[in-house]
C-alpha positions in Angstrom: 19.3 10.7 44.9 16.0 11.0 46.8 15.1 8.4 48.5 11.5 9.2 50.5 9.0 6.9 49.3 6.8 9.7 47.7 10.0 11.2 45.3 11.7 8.0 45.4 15.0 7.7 42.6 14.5 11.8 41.9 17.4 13.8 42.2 16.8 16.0 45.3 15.8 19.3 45.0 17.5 20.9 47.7 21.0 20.1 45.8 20.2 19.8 42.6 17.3 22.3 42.1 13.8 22.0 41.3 12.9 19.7 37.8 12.5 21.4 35.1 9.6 19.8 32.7 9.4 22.5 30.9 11.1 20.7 27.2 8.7 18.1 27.7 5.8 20.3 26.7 4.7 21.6 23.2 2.0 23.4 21.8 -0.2 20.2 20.6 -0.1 16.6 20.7 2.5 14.7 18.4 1.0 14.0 15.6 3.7 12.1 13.6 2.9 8.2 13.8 5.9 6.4 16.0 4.7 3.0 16.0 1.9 1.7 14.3 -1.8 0.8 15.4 -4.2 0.2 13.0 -2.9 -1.6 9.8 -3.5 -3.5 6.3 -1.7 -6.4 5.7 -1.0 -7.8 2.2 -1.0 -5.9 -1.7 -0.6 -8.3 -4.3 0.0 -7.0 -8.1 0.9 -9.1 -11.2 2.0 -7.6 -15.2 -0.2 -9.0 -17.8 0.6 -8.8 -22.0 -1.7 -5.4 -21.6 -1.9 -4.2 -18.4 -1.2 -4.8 -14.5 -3.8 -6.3 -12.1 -3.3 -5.4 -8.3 -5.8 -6.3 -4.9 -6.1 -6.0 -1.5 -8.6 -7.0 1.5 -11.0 -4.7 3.2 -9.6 -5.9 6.6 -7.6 -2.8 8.9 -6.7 -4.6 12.1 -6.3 -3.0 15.6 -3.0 -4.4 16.8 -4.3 -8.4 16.4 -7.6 -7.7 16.7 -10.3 -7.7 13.3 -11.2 -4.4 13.9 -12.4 -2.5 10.5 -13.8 -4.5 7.8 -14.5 -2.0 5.1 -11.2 -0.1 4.6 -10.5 0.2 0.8 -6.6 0.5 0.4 -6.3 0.8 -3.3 -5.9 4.2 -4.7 -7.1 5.7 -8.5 -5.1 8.6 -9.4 -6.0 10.3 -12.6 -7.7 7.3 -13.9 -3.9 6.2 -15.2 -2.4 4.5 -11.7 -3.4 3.1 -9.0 -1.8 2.4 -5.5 -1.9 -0.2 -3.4 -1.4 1.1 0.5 0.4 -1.8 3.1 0.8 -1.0 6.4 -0.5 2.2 8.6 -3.8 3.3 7.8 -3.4 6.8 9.8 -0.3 7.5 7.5 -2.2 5.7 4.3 -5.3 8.6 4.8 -2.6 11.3 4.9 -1.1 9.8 1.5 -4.9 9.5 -0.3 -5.7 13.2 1.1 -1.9 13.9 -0.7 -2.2 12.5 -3.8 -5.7 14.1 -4.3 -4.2 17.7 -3.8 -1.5 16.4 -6.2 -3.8 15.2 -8.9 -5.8 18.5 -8.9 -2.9 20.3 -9.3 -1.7 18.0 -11.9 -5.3 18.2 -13.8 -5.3 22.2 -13.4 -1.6 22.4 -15.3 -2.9 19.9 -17.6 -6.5 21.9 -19.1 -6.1 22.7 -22.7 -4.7 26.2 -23.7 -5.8 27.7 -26.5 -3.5 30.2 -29.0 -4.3 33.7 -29.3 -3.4 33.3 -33.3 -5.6 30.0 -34.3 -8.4 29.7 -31.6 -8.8 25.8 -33.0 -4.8 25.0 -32.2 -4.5 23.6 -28.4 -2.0 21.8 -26.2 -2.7 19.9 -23.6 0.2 18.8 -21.2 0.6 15.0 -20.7 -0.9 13.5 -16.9 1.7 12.0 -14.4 2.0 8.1 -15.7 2.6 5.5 -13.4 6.5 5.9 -13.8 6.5 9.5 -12.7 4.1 9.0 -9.8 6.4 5.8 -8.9 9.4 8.4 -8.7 7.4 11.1 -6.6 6.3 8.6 -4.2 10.1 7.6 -3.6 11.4 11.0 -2.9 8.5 11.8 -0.7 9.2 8.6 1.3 12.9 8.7 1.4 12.9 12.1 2.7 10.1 11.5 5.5 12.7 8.5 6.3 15.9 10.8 6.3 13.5 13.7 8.7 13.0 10.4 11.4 9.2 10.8 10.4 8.8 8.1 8.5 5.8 7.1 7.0 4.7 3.6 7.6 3.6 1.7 4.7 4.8 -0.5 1.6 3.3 1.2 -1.3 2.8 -0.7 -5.1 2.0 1.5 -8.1 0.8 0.5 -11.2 0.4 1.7 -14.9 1.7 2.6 -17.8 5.2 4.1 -17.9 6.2 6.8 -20.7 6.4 4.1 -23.0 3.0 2.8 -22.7 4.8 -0.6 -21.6 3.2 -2.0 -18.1 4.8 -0.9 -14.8 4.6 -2.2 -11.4 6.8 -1.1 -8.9 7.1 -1.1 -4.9 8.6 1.6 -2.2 8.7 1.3 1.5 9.1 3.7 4.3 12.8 3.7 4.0 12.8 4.7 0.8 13.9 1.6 -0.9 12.2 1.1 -4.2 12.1 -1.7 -7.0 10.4 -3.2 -9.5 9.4 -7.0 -10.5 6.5 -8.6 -13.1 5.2 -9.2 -9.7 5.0 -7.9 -6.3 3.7 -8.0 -3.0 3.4 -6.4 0.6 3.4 -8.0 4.0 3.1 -12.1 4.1 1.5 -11.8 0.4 5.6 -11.5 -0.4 6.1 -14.7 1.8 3.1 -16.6 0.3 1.4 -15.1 -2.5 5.0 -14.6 -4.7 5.7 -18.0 -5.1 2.5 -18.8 -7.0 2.7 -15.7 -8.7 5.9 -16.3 -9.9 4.7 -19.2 -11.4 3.1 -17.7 -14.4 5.4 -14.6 -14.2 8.3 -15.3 -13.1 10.3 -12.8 -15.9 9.0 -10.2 -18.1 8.8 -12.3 -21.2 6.7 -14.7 -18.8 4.2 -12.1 -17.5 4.0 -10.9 -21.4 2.4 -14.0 -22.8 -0.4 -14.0 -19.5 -3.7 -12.7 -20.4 -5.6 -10.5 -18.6 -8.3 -12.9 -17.3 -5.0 -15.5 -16.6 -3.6 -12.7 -14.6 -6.9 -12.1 -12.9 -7.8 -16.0 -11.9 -3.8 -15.8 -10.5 -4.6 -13.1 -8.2 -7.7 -14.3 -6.9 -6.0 -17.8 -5.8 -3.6 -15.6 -3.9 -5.9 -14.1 -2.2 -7.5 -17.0 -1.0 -4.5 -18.5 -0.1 -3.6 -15.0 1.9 -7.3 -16.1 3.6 -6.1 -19.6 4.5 -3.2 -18.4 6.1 -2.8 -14.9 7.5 -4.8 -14.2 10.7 -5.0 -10.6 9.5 -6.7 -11.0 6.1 -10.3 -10.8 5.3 -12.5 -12.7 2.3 -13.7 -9.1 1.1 -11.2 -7.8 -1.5 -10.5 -4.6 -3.5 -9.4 -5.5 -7.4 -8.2 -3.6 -9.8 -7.2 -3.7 -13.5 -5.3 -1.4 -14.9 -5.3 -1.8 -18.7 -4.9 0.6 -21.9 -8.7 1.4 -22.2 -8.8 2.6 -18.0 -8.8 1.2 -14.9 -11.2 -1.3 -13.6 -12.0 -1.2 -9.6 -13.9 -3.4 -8.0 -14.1 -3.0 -3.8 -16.3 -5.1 -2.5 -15.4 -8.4 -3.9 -15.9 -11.7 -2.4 -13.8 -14.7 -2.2 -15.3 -17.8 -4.1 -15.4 -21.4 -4.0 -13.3 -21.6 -0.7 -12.3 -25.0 1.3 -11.3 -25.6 4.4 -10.6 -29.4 4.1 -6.7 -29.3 3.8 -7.0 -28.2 7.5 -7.5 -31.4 8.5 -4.1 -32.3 7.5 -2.2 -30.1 9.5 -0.7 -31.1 13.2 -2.3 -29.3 15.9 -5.7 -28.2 14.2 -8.8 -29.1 15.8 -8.8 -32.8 17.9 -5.9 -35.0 16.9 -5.8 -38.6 16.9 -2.7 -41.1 17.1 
């Protein structure tokens, strides 16, 4: 080893030869996202007897720090799904820029064709449901995982499947993909599940809920999410996906919030003995 002060710990040159930092060099910067920076926390989503009702704040954080307030991670796609994006915002933009080429691909194949014999006679080819996107999005993560480029966000999808039933489903960067009447991303699955599992807590369950039920469940979890996770935000996206289209809403505000039930916990504010 070489050990002068100005090449200290280097093997020397004079028996080893000259470094070669040649393979640390490539034609661009690395684009591929090792180790997320700006992120989304929680996606919450909840079946109801006609539909599926998923939201998410506005907030993208910087490391710990509050940094974009007005970063909408749901996703429409062809007006019959919608995705909810946890996790890396950098890797969440590629995703929406994705699905966009996918869904005008998908809208191209599926234009009416008319017959040569009876000019009145079409077909038209059915959209991508929620069930097919669901298994697309698996593949696509599972082989980003298996290339060591993973893509770094918990994705929820929710529709209709191919048997117009509601479907809600969930699939992270490894790959790893299931479904549930209810789901969440982040601490939503710490602290948002438990009250959502309340009122659907099996499929039978999440049947008999109505859609403004299943809406008034979802906004409580969101407060609660508020109340507790440094890295939320009181402006939320909502949507509800039902037979008749989906209904987004991305500037909604959280109402009717407390803070009293702070006072009961050790170590806020000035304590007294």
């Amino acid at each position: 080893m070489d050990h002068r002060p100005q090449a200290w710990g280097r093997p020397r040159d004079d028996v080893y030869g000259a470094y070669d930092g040649s393979y640390l060099n490539n034609s661009g910067p690395r684009t591929v996202t090792q180790s997320p920076v700006v992120t989304g926390t929680s996606v919450i989503a909840i079946k109801y007897k006609d539909g599926v009702v998923m939201a998410a704040d506005n907030l993208a954080s910087y490391g710990s720090l509050a940094r974009f307030t007005d970063v909408k991670r749901l996703r429409t796609f062809l007006d019959t799904s919608v995705i909810g994006f946890g996790g890396d915002v950098s890797d969440m933009q590629f995703l929406d820029r994705h699905l966009k080429e996918l869904a005008t691909d998908e809208s191209y194949e599926a234009e009416p064709t008319v017959d040569e014999d009876d000019e009145e006679s079409s077909s038209k080819p059915g959209h991508l449901n929620a069930g097919n996107l669901f298994k697309y999005l698996q593949k696509l993560m599972y082989q980003r995982r298996n290339s060591f480029d993973p893509l770094w966000n918990q994705l929820l999808v929710a529709g209709f499947d191919s048997d117009s039933k509601p479907f809600l489903a969930s699939v992270d960067l490894r790959g790893t993909s299931f479904t549930s009447p209810s789901l969440a991303t982040g601490f939503g699955a710490a602290l948002a599940q438990p009250i959502m599992r309340k009122y659907a807590a099996t499929e039978e369950d999440a049947a008999n809920l109505t859609r403004e039920q299943a809406v008034e469940v979802v906004k409580e979890c969101m407060k609660v999410l508020y109340y507790r996770d440094a890295r939320s935000l009181d402006r939320y996206s909502i949507a509800v996906v039902s037979k008749d289209g989906i209904e987004l809403k991305e500037d909604e505000q959280l109402e009717r919030q407390s803070w009293a039930f702070a006072e009961r916990i050790k170590g806020y504010g000035t304590q007294t003995v």
